[in-house]
N, C-alpha and C positions, 0 to 999 in steps of 0.2 A: 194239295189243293183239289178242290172236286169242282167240276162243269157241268152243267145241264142242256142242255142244247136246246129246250124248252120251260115255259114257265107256267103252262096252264095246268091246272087240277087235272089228274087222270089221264093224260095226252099218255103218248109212248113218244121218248127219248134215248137220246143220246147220252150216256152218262161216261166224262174219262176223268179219271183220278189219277194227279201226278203227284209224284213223291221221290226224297229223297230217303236211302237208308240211312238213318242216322247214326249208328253204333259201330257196325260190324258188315265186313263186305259179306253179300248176300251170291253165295257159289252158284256153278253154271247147275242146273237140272235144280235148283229150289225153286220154293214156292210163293207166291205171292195171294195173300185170304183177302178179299174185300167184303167189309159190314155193309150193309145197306140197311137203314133206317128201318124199322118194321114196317111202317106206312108205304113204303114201295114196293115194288113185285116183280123179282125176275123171273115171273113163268111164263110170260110172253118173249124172254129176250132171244135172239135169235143167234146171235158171237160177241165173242170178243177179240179186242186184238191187241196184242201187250208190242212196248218198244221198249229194247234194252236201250243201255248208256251208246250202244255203235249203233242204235239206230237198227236193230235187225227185229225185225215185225214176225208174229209168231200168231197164227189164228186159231179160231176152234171154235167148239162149240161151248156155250154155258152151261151152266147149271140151271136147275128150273126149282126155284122153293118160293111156293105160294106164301102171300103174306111178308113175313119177316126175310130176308134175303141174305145168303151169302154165296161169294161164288170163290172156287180155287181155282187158280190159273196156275199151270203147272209150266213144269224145267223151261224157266229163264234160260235162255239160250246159252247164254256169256254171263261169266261174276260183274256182280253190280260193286262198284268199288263203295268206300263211304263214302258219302253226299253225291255218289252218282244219281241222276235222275231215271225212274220208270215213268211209264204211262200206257194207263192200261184204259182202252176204249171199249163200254159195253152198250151194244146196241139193242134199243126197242124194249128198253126200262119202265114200267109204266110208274109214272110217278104218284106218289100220292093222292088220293079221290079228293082233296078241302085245302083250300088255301092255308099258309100260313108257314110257320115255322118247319122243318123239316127233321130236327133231329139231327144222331152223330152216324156217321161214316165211320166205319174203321178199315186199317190194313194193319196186317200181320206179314211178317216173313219171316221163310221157316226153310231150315236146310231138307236138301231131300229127305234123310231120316224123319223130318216131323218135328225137329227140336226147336224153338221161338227162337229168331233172334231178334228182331226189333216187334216192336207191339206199338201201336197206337190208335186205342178205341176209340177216338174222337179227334177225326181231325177238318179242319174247314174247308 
């Protein structure tokens, strides 16, 4: 599920996306990918902050890709079991410059080595 903490054209947001893994438990130091819609921008964003399943909050800096967006949030502290819940808070998102539909969000998670284990390019 993804949040917006604002709703107006072009503001800078809060953006957190919760999810559960759905396949396969996702080990301690994997990774977790966030899509961001092309229409948004995280070259303004300033951290992020991931929560595993115990709750143990991990910060840092983003990534910065004008335009189209993706960011890597690296070694989950602790294995996320299946349908354990993350949630990853990215701040000072600029949202899309025009009203209206937004497009898909994805996450990805991926063992340290880089291997997929769940994928889903679109989720609400």
């Amino acid at each position: 599920r993804v949040e917006l903490s604002g709703r107006t054209a072009g503001q800078l947001a809060v953006v957190t996306v919760r999810f559960e893994s759905d396949n396969n438990v996702v080990p301690a130091n994997g990774t977790v990918r966030l899509t961001l819609p092309p229409s948004f921008n995280l070259s303004e964003a300033s951290s992020y902050t991931l929560e595993s399943p115990a709750g143990s909050p991990v910060g840092g800096s983003s990534s910065s890709v004008p335009g189209g967006a993706s960011v890597s949030v690296a070694d989950i502290p602790v294995p996320v079991p299946v349908s354990g819940e993350v949630v990853v808070t990215l701040r000072d998102v600029r949202l899309q410059r025009f009203s209206g539909p937004t497009g898909a969000f994805g996450v990805t998670t991926l063992t340290p080595s880089g291997t997929v284990i769940d994928d889903s390019p679109a989720i609400p």
